[in-house]
C-alpha positions as CSV (number, residue, x, y, z in Angstrom):
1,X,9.2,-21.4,-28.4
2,X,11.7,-19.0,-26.9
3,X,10.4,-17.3,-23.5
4,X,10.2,-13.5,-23.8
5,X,12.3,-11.2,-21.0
6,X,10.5,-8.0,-19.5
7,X,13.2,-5.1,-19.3
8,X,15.4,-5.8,-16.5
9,X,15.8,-9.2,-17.8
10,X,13.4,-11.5,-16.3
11,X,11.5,-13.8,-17.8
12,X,7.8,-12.6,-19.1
13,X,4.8,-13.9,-17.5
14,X,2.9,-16.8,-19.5
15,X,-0.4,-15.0,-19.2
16,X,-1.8,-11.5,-17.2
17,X,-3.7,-14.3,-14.8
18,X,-0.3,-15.3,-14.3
19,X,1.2,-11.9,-13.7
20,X,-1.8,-10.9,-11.2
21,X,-0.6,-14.3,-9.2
22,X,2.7,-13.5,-9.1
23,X,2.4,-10.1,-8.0
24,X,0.0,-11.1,-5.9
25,X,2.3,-13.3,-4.1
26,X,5.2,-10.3,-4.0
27,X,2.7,-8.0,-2.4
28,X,1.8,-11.0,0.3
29,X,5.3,-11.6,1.0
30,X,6.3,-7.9,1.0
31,X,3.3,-6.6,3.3
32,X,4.5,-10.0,5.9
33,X,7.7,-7.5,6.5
34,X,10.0,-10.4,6.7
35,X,12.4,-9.6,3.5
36,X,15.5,-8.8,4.1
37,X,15.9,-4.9,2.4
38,X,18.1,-6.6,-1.0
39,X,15.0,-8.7,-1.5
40,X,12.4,-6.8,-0.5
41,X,13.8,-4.2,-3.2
42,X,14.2,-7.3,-5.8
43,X,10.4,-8.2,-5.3
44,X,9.5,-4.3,-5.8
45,X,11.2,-4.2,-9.1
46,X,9.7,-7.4,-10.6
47,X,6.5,-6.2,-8.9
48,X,6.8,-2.6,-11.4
49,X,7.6,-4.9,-14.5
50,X,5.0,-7.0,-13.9
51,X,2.3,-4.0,-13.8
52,X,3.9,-2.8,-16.4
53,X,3.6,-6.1,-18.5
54,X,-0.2,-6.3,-17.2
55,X,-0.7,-2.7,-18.2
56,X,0.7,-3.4,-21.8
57,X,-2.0,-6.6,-22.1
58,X,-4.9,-4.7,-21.2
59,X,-4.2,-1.7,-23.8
60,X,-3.9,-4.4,-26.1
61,X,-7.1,-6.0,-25.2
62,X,-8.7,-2.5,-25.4
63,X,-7.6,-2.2,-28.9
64,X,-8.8,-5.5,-30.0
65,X,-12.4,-4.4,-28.4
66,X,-12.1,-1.2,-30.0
67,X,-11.5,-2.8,-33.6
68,X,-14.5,-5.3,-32.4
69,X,-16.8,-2.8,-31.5
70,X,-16.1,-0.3,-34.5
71,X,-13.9,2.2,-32.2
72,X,-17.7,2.9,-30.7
73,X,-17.3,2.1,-26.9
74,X,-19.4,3.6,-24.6
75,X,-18.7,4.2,-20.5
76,X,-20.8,1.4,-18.8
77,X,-23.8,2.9,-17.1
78,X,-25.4,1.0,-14.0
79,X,-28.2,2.7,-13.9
80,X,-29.7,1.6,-17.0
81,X,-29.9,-1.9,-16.0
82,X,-33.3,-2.3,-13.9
83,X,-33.3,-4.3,-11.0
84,X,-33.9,-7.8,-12.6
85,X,-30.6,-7.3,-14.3
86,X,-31.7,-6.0,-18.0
């Protein structure tokens, strides 16, 4: 099967759990300050595809929910769960 390529033309993440390791691992290496500027600028742009990509898999997750639940989703509410956890 033929790997899929986000926009700038990198290849697309396997899985979101995938994409949250990766960009994970950008943000760690960016926040340690010792990228040179060209790669530091390389890992912020595969960092906004790959938010992008995990934004895109969580809309589609929502929809599938939505067509599970019959489009009737309802804000979670903490407060209704009593202290033993029901």
């Amino acid at each position: 099967m033929a790997k899929k390529l986000l926009a700038e033309g990198a290849l697309a993440p396997e899985s979101f759990e995938q994409a949250m390791a990766e960009l994970a691992q950008l943000v760690t290496q960016m926040e340690s300050g010792q990228l040179p500027l060209e790669a530091s600028v390389a890992a912020y742009a595969r960092g906004s595809e790959l938010v992008k990509y995990c934004a895109a898999q969580l809309e589609k997750v929502e929809t599938q929910v939505k067509v599970l639940e019959g489009d009737m989703l309802k804000p979670f509410a903490a407060d209704t769960i009593d202290e033993a956890g029901q």
